[in-house]
LUMDO-90532 format. One record per atom (N, C-alpha, C): residue in three letters; chain; atom name; x, y, z. Coordinates in steps of 0.2 Angstrom, whole numbers, plus 5000, padded with zeros to 4 digits. Layout:
aa: ala&ch: A&at: CA&X: X&Y: Y&Z: Z
...
// end
This chain:
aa: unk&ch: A&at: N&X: 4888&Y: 4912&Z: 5004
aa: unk&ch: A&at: CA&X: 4885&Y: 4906&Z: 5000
aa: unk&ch: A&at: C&X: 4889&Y: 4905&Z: 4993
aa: unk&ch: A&at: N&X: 4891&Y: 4910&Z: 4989
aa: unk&ch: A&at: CA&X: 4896&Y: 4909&Z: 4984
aa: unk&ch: A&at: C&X: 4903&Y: 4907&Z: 4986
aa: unk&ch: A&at: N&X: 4905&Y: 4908&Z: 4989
aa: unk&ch: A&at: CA&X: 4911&Y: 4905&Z: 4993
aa: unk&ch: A&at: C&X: 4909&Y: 4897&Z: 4992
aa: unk&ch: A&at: N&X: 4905&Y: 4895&Z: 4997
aa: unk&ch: A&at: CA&X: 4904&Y: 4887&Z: 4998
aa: unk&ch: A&at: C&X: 4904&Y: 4883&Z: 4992
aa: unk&ch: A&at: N&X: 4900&Y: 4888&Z: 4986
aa: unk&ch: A&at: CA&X: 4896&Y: 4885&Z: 4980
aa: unk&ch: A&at: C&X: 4898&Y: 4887&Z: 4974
aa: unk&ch: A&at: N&X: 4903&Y: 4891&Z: 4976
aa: unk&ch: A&at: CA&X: 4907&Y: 4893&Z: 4969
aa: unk&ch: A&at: C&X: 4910&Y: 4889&Z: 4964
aa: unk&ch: A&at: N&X: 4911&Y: 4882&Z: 4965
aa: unk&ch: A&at: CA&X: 4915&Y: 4877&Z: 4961
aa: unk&ch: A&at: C&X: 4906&Y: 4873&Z: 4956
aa: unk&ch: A&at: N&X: 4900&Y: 4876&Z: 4958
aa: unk&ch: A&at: CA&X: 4896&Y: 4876&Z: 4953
aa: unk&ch: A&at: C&X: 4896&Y: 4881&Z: 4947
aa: unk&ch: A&at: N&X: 4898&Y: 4884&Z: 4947
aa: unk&ch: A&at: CA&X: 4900&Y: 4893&Z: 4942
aa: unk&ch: A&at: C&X: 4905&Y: 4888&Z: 4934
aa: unk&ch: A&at: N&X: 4907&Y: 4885&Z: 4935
aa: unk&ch: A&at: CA&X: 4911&Y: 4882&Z: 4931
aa: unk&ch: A&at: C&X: 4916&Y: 4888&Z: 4927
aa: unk&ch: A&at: N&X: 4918&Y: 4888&Z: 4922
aa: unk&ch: A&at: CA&X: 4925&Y: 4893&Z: 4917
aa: unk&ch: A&at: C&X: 4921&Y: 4902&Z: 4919
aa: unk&ch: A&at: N&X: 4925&Y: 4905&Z: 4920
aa: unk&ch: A&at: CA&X: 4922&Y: 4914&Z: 4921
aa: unk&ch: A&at: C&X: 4919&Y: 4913&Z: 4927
aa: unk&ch: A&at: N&X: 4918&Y: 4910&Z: 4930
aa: unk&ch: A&at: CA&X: 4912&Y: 4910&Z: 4937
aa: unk&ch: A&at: C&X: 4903&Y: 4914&Z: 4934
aa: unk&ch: A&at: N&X: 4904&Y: 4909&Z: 4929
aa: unk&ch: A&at: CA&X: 4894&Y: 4911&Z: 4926
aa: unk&ch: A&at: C&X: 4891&Y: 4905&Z: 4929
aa: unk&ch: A&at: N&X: 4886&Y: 4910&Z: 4936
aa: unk&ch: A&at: CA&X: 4882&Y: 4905&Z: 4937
aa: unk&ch: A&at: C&X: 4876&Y: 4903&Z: 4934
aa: unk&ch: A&at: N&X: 4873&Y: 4898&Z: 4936
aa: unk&ch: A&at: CA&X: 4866&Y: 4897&Z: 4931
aa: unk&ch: A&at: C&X: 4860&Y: 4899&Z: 4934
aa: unk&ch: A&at: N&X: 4854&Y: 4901&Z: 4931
aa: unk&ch: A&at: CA&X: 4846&Y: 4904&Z: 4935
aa: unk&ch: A&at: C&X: 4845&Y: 4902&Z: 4941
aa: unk&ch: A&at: N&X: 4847&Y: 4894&Z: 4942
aa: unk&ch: A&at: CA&X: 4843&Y: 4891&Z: 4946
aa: unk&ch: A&at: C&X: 4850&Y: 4893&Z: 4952
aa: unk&ch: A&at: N&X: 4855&Y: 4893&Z: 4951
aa: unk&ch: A&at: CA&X: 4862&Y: 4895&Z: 4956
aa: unk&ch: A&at: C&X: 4858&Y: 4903&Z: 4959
aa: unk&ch: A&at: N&X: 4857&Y: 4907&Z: 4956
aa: unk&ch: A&at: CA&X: 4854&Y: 4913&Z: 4959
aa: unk&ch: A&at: C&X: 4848&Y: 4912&Z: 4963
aa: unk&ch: A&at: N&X: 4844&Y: 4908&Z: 4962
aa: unk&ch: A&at: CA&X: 4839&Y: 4907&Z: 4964
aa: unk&ch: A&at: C&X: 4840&Y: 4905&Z: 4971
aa: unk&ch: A&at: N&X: 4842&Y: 4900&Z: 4970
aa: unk&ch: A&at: CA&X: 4847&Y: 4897&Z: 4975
aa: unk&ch: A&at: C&X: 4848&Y: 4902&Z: 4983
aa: unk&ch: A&at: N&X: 4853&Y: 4904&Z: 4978
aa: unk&ch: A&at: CA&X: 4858&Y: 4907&Z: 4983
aa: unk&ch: A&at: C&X: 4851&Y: 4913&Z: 4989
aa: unk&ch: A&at: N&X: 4845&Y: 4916&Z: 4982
aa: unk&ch: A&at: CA&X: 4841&Y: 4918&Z: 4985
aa: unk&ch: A&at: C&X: 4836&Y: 4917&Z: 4990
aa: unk&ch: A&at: N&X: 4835&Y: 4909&Z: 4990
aa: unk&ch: A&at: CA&X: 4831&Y: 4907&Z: 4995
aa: unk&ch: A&at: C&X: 4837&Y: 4906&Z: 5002
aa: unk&ch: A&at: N&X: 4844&Y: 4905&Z: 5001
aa: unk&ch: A&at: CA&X: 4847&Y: 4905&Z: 5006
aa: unk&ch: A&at: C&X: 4848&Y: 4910&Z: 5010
aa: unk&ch: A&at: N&X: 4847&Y: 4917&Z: 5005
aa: unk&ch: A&at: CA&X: 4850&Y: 4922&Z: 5010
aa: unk&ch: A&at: C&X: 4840&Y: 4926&Z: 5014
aa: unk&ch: A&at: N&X: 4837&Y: 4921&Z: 5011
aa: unk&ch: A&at: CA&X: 4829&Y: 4923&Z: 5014
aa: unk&ch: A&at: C&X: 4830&Y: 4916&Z: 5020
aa: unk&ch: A&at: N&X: 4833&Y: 4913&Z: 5020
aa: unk&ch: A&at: CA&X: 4833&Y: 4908&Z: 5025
aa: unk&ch: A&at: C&X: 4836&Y: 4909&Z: 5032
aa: unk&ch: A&at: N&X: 4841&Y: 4914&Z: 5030
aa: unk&ch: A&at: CA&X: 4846&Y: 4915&Z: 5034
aa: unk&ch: A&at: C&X: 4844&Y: 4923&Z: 5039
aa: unk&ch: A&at: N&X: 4846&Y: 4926&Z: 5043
aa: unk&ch: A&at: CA&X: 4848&Y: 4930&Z: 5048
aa: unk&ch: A&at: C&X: 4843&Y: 4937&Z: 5043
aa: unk&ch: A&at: N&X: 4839&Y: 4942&Z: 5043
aa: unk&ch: A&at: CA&X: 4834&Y: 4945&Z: 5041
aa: unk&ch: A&at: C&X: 4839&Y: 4950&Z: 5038
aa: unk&ch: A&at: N&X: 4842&Y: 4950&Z: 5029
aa: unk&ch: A&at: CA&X: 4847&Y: 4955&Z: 5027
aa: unk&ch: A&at: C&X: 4843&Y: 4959&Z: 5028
aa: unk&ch: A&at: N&X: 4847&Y: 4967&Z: 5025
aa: unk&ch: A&at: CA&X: 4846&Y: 4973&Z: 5026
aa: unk&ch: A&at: C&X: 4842&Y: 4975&Z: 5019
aa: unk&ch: A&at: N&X: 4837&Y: 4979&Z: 5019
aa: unk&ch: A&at: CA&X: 4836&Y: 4982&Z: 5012
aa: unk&ch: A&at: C&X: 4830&Y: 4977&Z: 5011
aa: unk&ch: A&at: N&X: 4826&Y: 4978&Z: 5004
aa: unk&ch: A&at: CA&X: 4823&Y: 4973&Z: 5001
aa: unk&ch: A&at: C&X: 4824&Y: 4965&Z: 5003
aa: unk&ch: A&at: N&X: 4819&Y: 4961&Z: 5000
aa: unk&ch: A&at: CA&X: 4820&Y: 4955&Z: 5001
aa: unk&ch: A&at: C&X: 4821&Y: 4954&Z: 4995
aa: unk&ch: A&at: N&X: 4829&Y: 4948&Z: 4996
aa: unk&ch: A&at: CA&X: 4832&Y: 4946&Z: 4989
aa: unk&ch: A&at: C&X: 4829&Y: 4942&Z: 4985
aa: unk&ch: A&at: N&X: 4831&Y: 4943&Z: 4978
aa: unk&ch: A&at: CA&X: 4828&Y: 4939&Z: 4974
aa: unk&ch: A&at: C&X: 4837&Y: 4936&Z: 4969
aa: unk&ch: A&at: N&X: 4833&Y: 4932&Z: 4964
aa: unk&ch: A&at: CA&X: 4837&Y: 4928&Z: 4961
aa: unk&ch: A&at: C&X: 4844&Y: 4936&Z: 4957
aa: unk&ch: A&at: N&X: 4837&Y: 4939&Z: 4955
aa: unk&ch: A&at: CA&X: 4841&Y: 4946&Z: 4952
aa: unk&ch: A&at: C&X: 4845&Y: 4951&Z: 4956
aa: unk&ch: A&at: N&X: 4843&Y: 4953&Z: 4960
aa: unk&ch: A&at: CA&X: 4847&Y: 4957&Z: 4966
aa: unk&ch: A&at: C&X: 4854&Y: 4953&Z: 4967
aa: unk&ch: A&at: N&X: 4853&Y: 4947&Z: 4969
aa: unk&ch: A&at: CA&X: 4859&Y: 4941&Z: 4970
aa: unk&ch: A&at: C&X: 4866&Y: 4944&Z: 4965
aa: unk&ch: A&at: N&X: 4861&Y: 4940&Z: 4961
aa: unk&ch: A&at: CA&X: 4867&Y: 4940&Z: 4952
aa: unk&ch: A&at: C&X: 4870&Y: 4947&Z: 4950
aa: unk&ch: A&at: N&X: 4865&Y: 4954&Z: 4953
aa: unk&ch: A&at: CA&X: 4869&Y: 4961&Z: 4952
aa: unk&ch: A&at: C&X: 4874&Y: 4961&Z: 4957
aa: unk&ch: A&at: N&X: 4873&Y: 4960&Z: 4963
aa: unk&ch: A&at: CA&X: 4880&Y: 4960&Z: 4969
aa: unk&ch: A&at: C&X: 4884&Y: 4958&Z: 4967
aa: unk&ch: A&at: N&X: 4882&Y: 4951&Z: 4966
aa: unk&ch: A&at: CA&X: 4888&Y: 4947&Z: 4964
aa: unk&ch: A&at: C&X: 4891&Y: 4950&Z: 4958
aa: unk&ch: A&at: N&X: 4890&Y: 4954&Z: 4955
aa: unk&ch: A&at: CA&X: 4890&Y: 4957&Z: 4950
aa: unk&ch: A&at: C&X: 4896&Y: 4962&Z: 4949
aa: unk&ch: A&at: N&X: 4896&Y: 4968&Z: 4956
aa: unk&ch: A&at: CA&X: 4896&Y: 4971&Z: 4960
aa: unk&ch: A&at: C&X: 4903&Y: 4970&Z: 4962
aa: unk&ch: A&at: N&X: 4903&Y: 4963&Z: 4968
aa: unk&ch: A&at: CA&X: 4909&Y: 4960&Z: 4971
aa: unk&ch: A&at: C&X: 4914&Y: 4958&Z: 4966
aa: unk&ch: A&at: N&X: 4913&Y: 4956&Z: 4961
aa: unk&ch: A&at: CA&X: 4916&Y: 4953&Z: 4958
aa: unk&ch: A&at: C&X: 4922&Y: 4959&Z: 4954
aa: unk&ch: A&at: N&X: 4918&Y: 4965&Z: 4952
aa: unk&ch: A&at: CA&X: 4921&Y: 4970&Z: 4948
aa: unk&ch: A&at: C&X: 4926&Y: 4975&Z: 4953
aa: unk&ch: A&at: N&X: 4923&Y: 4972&Z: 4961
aa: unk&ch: A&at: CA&X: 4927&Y: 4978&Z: 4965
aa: unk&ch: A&at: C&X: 4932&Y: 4973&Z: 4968
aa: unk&ch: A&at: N&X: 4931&Y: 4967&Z: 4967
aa: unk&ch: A&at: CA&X: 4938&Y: 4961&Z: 4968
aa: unk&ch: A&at: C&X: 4943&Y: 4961&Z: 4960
aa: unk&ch: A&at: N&X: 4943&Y: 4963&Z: 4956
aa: unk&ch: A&at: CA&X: 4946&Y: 4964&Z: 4950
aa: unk&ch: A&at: C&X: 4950&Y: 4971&Z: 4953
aa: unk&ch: A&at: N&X: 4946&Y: 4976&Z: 4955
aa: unk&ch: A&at: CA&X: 4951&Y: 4983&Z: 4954
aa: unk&ch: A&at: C&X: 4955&Y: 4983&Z: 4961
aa: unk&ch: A&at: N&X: 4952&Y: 4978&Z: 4967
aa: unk&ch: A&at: CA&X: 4958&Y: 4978&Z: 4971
aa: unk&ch: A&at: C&X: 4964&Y: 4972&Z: 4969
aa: unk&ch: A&at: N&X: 4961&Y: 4967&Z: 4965
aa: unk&ch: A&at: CA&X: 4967&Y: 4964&Z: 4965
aa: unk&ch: A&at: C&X: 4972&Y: 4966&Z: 4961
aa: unk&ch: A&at: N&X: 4970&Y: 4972&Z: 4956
aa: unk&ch: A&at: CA&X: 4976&Y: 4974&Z: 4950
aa: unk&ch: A&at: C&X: 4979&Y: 4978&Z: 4953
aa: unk&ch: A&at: N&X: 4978&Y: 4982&Z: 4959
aa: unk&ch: A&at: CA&X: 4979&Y: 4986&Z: 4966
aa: unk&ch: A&at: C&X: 4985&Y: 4983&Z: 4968
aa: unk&ch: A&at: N&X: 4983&Y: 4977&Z: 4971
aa: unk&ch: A&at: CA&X: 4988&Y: 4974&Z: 4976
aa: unk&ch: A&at: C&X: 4993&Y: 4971&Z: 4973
aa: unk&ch: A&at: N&X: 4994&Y: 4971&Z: 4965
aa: unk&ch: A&at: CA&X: 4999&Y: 4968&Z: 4962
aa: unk&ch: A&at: C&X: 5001&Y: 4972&Z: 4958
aa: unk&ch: A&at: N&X: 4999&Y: 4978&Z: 4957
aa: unk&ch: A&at: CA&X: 5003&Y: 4984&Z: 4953
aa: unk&ch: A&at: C&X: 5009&Y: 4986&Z: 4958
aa: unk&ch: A&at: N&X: 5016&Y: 4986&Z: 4951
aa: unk&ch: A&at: CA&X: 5021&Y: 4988&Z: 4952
aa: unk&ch: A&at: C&X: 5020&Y: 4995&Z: 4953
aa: unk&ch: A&at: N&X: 5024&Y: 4997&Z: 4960
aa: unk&ch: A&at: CA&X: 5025&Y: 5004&Z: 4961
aa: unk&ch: A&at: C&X: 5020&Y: 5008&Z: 4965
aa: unk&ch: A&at: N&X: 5015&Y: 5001&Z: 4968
aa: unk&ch: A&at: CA&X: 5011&Y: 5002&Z: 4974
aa: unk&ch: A&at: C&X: 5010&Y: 5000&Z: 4978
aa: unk&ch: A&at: N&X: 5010&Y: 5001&Z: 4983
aa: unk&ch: A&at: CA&X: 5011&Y: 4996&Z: 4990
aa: unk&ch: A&at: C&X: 5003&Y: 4996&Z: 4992
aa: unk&ch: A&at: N&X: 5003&Y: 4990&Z: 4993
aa: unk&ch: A&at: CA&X: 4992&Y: 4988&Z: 4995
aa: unk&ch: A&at: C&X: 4994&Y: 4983&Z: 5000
aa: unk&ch: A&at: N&X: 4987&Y: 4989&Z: 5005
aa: unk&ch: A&at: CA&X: 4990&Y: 4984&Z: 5013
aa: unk&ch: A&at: C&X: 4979&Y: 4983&Z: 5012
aa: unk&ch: A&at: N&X: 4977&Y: 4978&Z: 5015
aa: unk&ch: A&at: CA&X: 4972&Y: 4976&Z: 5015
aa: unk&ch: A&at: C&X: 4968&Y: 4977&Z: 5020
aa: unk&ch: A&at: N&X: 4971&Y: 4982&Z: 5025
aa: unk&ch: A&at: CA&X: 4967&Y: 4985&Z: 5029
aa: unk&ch: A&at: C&X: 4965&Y: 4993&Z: 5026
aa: unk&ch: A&at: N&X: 4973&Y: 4994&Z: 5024
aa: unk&ch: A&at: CA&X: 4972&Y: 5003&Z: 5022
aa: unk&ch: A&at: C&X: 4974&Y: 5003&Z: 5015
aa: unk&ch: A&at: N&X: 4972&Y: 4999&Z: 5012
aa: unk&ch: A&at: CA&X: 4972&Y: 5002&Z: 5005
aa: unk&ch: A&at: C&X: 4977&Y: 5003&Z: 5002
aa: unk&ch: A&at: N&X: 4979&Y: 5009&Z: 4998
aa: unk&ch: A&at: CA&X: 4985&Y: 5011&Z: 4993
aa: unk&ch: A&at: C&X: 4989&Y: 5014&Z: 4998
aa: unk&ch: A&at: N&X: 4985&Y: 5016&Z: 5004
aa: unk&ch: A&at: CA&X: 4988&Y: 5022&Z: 5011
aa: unk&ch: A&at: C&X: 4992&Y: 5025&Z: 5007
aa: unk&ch: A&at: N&X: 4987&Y: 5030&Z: 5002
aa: unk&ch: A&at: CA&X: 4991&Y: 5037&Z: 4997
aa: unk&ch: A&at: C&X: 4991&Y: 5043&Z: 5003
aa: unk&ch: A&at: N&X: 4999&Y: 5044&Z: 5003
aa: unk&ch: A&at: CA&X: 4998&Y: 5053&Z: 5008
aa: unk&ch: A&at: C&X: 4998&Y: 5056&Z: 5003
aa: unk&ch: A&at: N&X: 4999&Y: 5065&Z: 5007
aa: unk&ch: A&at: CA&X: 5001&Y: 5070&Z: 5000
aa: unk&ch: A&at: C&X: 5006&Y: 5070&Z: 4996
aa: unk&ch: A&at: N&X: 5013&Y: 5066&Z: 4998
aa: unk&ch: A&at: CA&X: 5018&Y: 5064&Z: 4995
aa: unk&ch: A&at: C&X: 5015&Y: 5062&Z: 4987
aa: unk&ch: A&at: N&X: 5011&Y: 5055&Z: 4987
aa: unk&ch: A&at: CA&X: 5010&Y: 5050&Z: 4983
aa: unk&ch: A&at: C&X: 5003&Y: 5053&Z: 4980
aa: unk&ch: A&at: N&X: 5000&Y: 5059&Z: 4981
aa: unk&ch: A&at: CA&X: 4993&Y: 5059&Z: 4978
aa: unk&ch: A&at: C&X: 4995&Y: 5061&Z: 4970
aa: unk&ch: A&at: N&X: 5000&Y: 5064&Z: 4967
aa: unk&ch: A&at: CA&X: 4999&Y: 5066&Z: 4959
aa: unk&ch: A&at: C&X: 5003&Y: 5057&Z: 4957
aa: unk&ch: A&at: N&X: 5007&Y: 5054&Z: 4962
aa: unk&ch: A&at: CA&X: 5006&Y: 5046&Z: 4955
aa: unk&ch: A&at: C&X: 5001&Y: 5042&Z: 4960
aa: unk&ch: A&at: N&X: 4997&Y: 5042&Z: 4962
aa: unk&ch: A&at: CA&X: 4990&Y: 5039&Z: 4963
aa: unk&ch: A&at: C&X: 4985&Y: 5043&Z: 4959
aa: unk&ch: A&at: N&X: 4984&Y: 5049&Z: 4958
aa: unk&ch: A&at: CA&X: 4980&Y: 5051&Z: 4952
aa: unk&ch: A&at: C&X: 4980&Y: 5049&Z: 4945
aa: unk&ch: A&at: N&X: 4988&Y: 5049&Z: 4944
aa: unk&ch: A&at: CA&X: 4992&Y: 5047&Z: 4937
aa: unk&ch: A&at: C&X: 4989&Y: 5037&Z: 4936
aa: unk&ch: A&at: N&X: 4990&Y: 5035&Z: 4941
aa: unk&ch: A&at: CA&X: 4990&Y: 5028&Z: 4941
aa: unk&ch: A&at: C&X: 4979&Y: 5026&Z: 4940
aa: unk&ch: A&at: N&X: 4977&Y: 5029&Z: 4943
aa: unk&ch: A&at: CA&X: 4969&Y: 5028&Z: 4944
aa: unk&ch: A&at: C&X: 4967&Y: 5030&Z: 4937
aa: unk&ch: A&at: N&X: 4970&Y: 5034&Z: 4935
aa: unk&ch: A&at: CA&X: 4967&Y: 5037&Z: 4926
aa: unk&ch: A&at: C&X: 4971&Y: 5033&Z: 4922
aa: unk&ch: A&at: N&X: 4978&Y: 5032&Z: 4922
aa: unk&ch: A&at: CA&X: 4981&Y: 5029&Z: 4915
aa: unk&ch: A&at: C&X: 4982&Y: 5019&Z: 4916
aa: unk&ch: A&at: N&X: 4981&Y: 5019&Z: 4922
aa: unk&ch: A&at: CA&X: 4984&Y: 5010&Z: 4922
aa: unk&ch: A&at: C&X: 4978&Y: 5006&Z: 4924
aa: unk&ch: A&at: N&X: 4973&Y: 5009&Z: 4928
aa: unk&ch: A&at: CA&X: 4967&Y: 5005&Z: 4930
aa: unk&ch: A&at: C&X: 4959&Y: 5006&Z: 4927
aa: unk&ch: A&at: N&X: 4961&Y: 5014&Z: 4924
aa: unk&ch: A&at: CA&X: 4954&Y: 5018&Z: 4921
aa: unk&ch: A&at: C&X: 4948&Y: 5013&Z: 4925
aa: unk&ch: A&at: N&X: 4947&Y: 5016&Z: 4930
aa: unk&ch: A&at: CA&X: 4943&Y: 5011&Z: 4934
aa: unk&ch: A&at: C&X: 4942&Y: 5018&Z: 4940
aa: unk&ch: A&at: N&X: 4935&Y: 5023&Z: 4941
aa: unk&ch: A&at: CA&X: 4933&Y: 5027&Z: 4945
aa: unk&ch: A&at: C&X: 4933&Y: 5024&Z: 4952
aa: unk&ch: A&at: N&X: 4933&Y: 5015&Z: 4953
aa: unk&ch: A&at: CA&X: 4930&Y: 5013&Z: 4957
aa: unk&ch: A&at: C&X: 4938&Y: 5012&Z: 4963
aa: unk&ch: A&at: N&X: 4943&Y: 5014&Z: 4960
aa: unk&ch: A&at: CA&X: 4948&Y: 5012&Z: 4964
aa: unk&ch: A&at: C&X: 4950&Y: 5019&Z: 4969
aa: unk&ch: A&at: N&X: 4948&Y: 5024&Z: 4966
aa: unk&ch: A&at: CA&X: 4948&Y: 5028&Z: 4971
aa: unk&ch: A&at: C&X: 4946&Y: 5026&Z: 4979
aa: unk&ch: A&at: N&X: 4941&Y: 5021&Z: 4978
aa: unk&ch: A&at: CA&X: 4939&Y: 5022&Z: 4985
aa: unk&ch: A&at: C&X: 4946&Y: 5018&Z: 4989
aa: unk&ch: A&at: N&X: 4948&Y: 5016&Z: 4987
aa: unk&ch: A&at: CA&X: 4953&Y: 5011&Z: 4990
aa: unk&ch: A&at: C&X: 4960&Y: 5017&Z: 4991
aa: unk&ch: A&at: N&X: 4959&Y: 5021&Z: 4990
aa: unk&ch: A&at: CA&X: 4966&Y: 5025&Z: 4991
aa: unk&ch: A&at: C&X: 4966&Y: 5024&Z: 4999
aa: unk&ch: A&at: N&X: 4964&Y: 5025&Z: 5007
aa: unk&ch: A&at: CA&X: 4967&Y: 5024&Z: 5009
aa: unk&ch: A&at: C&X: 4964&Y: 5020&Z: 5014
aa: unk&ch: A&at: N&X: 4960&Y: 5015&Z: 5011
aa: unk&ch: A&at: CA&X: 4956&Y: 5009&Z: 5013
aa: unk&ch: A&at: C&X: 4956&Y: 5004&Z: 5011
aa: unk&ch: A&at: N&X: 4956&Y: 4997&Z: 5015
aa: unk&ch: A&at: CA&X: 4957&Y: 4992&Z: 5012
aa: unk&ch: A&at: C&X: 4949&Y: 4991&Z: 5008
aa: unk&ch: A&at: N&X: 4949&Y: 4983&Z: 5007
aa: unk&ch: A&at: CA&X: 4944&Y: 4979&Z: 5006
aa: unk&ch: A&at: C&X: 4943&Y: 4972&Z: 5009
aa: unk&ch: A&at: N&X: 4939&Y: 4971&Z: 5015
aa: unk&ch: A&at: CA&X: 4936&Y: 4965&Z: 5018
aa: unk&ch: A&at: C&X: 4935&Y: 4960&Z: 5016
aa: unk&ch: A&at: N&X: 4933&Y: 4958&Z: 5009
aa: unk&ch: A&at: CA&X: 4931&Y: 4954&Z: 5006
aa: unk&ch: A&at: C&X: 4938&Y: 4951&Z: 5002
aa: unk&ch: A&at: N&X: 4944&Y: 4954&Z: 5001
aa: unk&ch: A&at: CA&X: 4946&Y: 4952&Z: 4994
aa: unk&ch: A&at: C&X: 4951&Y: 4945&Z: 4998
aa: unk&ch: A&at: N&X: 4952&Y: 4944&Z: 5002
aa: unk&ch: A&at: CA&X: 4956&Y: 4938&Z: 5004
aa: unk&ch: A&at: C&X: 4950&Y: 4933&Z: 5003
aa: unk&ch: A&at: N&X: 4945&Y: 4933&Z: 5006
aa: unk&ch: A&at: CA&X: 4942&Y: 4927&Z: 5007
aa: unk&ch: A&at: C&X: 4938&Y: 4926&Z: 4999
aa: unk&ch: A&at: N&X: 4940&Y: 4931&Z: 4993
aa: unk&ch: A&at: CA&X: 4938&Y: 4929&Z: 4988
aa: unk&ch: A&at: C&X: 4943&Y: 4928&Z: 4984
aa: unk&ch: A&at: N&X: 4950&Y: 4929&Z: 4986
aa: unk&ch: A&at: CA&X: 4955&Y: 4926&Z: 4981
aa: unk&ch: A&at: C&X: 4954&Y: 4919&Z: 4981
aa: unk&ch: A&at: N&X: 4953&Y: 4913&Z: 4984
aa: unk&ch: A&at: CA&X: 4951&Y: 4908&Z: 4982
aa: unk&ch: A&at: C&X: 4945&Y: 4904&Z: 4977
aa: unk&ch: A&at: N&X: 4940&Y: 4910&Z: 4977
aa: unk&ch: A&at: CA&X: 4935&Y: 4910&Z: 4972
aa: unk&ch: A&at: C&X: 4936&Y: 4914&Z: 4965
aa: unk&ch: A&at: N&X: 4937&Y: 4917&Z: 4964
aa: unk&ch: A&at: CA&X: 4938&Y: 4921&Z: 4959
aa: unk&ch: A&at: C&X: 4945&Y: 4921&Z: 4955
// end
């Protein structure tokens, strides 16, 4: 839904109450999600979410002196584990990059044109 309706978001991608709302009745309209039934809030925290974990793989895949493959990640061996430690604490200060050491992210192509 973001994807299609992102160019509502205007400067920062802040969307507005009634965009969350929105987006909520579409994903109640659609195919029965997982979990709780979505609300305008639930929405707005993903996206919340998605947004901060497209930030740490983007700074990933365009950091000097790391190679990001978008199926596997930073694909750190035990060669590369003490400057992939060095790097996740002093350049990214972001816990959340860990997870990508040797896995990609599904999402981050089909969001580099939104974000």
């Amino acid at each position: 839904y973001i994807a299609d309706k992102h160019s509502k978001a205007g400067d920062g991608m802040n969307f507005t109450r009634t965009f969350w709302n929105n987006a909520a009745l579409h994903m109640a309209a659609g195919p029965v999600p997982e979990g709780a039934p979505k609300t305008a809030d639930s929405c707005q925290s993903k996206w919340s979410c998605i947004s901060t974990l497209f930030k740490v793989v983007d700074k990933l895949s365009n950091a000097s002196g790391v190679s990001y493959d978008f199926e596997k990640g930073a694909n750190i061996d035990d060669e590369g584990e003490t400057m992939w430690m060095d790097y996740i604490s002093v350049c990214i200060k972001n816990p959340d990059a860990k997870a990508f050491k040797k896995k990609g992210w599904l999402h981050f192509e089909k969001l580099q044109g939104v974000i």
